[in-house]
ROLOTI-282870 format. One record per atom (N, C-alpha, C): residue number from 1; atom name; z, y, x. Coordinates in nm, 2 decimals, padded with zeros to 4 digits. Layout:
> num/atomo/c3/c2/c1
> NUM/CA/Z/Y/X
...
***
This chain:
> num/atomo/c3/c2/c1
> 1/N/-01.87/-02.16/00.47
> 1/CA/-01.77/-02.09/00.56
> 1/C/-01.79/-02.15/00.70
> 2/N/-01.79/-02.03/00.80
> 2/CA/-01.83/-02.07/00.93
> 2/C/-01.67/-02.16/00.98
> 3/N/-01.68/-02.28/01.06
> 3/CA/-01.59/-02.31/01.16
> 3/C/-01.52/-02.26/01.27
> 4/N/-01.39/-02.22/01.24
> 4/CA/-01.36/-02.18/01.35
> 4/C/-01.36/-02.26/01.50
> 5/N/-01.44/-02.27/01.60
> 5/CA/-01.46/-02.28/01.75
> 5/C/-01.36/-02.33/01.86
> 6/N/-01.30/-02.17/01.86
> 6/CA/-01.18/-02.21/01.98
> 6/C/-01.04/-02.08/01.99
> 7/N/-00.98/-02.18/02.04
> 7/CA/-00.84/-02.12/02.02
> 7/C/-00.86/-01.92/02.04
> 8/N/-00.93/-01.85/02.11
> 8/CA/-00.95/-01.77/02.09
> 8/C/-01.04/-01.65/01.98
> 9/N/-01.11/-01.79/01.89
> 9/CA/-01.16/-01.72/01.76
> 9/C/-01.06/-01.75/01.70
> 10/N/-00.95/-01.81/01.68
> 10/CA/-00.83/-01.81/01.57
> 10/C/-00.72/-01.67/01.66
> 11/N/-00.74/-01.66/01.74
> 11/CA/-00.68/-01.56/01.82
> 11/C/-00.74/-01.39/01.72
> 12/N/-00.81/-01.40/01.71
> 12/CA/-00.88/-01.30/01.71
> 12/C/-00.92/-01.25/01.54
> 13/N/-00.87/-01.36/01.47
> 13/CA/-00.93/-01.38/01.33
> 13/C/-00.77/-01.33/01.25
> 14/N/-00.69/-01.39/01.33
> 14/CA/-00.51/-01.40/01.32
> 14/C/-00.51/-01.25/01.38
> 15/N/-00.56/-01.16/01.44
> 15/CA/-00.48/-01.05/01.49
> 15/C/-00.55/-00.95/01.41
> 16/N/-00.65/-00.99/01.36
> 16/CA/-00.78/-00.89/01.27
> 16/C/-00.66/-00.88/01.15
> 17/N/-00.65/-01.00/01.10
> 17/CA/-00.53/-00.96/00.93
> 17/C/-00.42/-00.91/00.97
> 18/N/-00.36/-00.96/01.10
> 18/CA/-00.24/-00.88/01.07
> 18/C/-00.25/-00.72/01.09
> 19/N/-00.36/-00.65/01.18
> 19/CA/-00.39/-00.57/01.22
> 19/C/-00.39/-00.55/01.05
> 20/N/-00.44/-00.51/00.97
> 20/CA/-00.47/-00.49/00.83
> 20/C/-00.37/-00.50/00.76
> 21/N/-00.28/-00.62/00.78
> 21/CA/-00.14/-00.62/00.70
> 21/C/-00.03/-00.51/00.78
> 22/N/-00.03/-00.46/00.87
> 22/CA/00.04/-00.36/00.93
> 22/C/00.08/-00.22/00.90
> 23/N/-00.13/-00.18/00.89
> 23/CA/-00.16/-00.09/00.81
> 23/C/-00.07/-00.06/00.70
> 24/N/-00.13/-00.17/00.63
> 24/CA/-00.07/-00.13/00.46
> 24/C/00.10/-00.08/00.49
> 25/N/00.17/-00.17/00.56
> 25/CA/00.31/-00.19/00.50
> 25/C/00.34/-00.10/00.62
> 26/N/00.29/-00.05/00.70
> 26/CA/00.36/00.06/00.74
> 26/C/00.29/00.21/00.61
> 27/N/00.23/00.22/00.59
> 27/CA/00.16/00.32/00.50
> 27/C/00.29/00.31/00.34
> 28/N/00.35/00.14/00.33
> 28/CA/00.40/00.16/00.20
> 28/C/00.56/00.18/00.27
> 29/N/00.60/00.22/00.42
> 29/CA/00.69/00.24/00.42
> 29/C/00.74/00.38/00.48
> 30/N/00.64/00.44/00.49
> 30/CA/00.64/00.59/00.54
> 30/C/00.60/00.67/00.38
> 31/N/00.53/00.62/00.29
> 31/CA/00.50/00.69/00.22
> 31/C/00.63/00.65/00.08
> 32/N/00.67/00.52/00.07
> 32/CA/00.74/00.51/-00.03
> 32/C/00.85/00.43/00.03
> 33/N/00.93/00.45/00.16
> 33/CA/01.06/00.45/00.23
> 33/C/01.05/00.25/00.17
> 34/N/00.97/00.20/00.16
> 34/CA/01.00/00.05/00.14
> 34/C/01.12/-00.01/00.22
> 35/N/01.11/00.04/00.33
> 35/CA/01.21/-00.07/00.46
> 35/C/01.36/00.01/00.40
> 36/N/01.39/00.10/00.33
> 36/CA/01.51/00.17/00.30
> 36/C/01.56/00.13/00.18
> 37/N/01.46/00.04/00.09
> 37/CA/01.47/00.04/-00.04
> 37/C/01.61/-00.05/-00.04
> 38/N/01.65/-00.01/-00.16
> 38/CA/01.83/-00.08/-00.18
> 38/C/01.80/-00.18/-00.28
> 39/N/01.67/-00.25/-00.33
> 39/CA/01.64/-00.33/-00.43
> 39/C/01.65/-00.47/-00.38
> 40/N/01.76/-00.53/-00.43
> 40/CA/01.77/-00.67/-00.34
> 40/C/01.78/-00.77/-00.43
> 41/N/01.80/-00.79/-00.55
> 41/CA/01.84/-00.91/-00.62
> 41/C/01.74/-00.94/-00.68
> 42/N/01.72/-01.06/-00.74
> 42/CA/01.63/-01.13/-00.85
> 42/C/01.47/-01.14/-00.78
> 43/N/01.40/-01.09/-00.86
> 43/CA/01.24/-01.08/-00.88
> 43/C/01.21/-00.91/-00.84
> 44/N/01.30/-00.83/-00.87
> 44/CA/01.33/-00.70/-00.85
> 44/C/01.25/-00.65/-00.74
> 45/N/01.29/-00.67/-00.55
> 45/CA/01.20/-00.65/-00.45
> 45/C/01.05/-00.69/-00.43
> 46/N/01.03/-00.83/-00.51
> 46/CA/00.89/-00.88/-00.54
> 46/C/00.82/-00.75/-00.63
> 47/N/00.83/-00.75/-00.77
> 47/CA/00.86/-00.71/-00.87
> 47/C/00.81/-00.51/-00.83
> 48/N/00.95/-00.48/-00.75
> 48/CA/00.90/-00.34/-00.68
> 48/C/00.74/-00.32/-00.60
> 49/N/00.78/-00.43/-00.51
> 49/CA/00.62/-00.39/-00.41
> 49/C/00.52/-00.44/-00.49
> 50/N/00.48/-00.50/-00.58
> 50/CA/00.40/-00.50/-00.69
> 50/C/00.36/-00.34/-00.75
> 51/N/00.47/-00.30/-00.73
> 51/CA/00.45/-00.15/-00.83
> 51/C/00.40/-00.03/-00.67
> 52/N/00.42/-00.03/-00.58
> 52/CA/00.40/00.02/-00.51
> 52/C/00.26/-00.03/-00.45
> 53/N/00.21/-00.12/-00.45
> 53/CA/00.06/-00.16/-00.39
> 53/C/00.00/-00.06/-00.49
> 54/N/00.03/-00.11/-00.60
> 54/CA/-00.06/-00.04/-00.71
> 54/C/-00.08/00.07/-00.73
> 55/N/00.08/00.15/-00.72
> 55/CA/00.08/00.33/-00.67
> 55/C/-00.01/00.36/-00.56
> 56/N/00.02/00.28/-00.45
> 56/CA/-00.10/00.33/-00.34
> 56/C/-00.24/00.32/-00.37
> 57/N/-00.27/00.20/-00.42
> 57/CA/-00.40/00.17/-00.46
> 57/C/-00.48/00.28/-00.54
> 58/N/-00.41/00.34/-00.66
> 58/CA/-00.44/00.44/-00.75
> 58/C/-00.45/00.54/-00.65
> 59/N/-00.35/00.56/-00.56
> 59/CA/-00.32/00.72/-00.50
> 59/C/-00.47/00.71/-00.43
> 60/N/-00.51/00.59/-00.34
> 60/CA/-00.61/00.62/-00.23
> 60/C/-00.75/00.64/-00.34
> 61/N/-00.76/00.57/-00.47
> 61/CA/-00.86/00.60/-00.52
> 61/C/-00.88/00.72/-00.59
> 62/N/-00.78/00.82/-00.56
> 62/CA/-00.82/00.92/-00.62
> 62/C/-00.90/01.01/-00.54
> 63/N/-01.01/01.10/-00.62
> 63/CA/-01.08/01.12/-00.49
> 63/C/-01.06/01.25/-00.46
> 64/N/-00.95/01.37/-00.48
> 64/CA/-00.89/01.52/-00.47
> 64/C/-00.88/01.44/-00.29
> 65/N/-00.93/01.60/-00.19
> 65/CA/-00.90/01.58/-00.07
> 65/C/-00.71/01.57/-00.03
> 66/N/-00.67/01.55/00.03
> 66/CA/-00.53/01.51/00.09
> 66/C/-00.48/01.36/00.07
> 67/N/-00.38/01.37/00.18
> 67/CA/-00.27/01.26/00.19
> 67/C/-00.30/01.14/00.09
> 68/N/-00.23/01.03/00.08
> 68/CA/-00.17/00.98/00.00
> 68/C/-00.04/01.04/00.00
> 69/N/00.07/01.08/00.11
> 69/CA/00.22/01.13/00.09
> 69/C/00.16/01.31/-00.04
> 70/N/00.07/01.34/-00.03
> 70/CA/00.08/01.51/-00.08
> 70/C/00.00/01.42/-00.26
> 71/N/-00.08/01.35/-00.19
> 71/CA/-00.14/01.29/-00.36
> 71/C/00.02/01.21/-00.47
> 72/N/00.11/01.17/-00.39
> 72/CA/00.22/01.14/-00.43
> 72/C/00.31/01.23/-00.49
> 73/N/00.33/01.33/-00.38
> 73/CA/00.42/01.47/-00.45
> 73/C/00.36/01.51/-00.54
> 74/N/00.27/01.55/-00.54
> 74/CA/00.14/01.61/-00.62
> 74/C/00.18/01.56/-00.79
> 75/N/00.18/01.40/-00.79
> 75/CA/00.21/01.37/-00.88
> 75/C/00.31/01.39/-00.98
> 76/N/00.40/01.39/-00.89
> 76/CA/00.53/01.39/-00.90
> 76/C/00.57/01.52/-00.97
> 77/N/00.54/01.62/-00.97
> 77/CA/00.57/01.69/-00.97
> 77/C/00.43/01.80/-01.11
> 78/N/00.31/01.71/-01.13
> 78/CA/00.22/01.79/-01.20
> 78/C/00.19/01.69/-01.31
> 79/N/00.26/01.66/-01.41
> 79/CA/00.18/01.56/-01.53
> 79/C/00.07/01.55/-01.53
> 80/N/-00.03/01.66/-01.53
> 80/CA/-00.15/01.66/-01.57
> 80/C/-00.23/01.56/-01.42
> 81/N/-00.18/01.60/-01.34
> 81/CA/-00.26/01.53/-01.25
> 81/C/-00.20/01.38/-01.23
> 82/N/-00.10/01.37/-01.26
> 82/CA/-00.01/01.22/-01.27
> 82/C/-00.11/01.10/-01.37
> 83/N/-00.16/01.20/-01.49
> 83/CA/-00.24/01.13/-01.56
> 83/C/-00.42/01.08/-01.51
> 84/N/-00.42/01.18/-01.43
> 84/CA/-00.54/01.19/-01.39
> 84/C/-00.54/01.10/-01.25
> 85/N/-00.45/01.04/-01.19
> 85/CA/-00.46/00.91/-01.05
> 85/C/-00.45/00.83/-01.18
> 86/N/-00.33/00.83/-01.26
> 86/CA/-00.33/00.69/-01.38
> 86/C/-00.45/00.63/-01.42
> 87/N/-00.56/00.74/-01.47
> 87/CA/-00.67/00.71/-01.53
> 87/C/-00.60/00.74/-01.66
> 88/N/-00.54/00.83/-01.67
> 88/CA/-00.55/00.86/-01.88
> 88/C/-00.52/00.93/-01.92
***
């Protein structure tokens, strides 16, 4: 593992992940209203975004062209293809 150098390669290494972590959690909150979610006690909010990475994860691997938001409805609404992002 290379060494990080100088304050500007920690600069730069630090704005790369969050740049990345941004992505996702604006993606899991436009597509599955995360920041609205009313899930607040226990293990529950942990617990939820666990189930939601995983929904997205499945949604982006599926390889039908559109959205993740239309591969969502999509689901939602068609068993047969619901089973087919699931794998089963």
């Amino acid at each position: 593992m290379d060494q990080v150098q100088t304050p500007r390669e920690v600069n730069t290494l630090v704005r790369g992940h969050w740049g990345i972590e941004n992505r996702v959690h604006w993606v899991l909150d436009v597509i599955f209203h995360e920041d609205a979610s009313r899930i607040r006690t226990g293990n529950a909010p942990q617990n939820m975004g666990v189930v939601r990475h995983i929904a997205l994860n499945l949604l982006r691997q599926e390889p039908s062209k559109g959205s993740v938001k239309t591969k969502r409805f999509r689901a939602a609404l068609n068993d047969d293809y619901l089973k087919q992002v699931l794998g089963i």
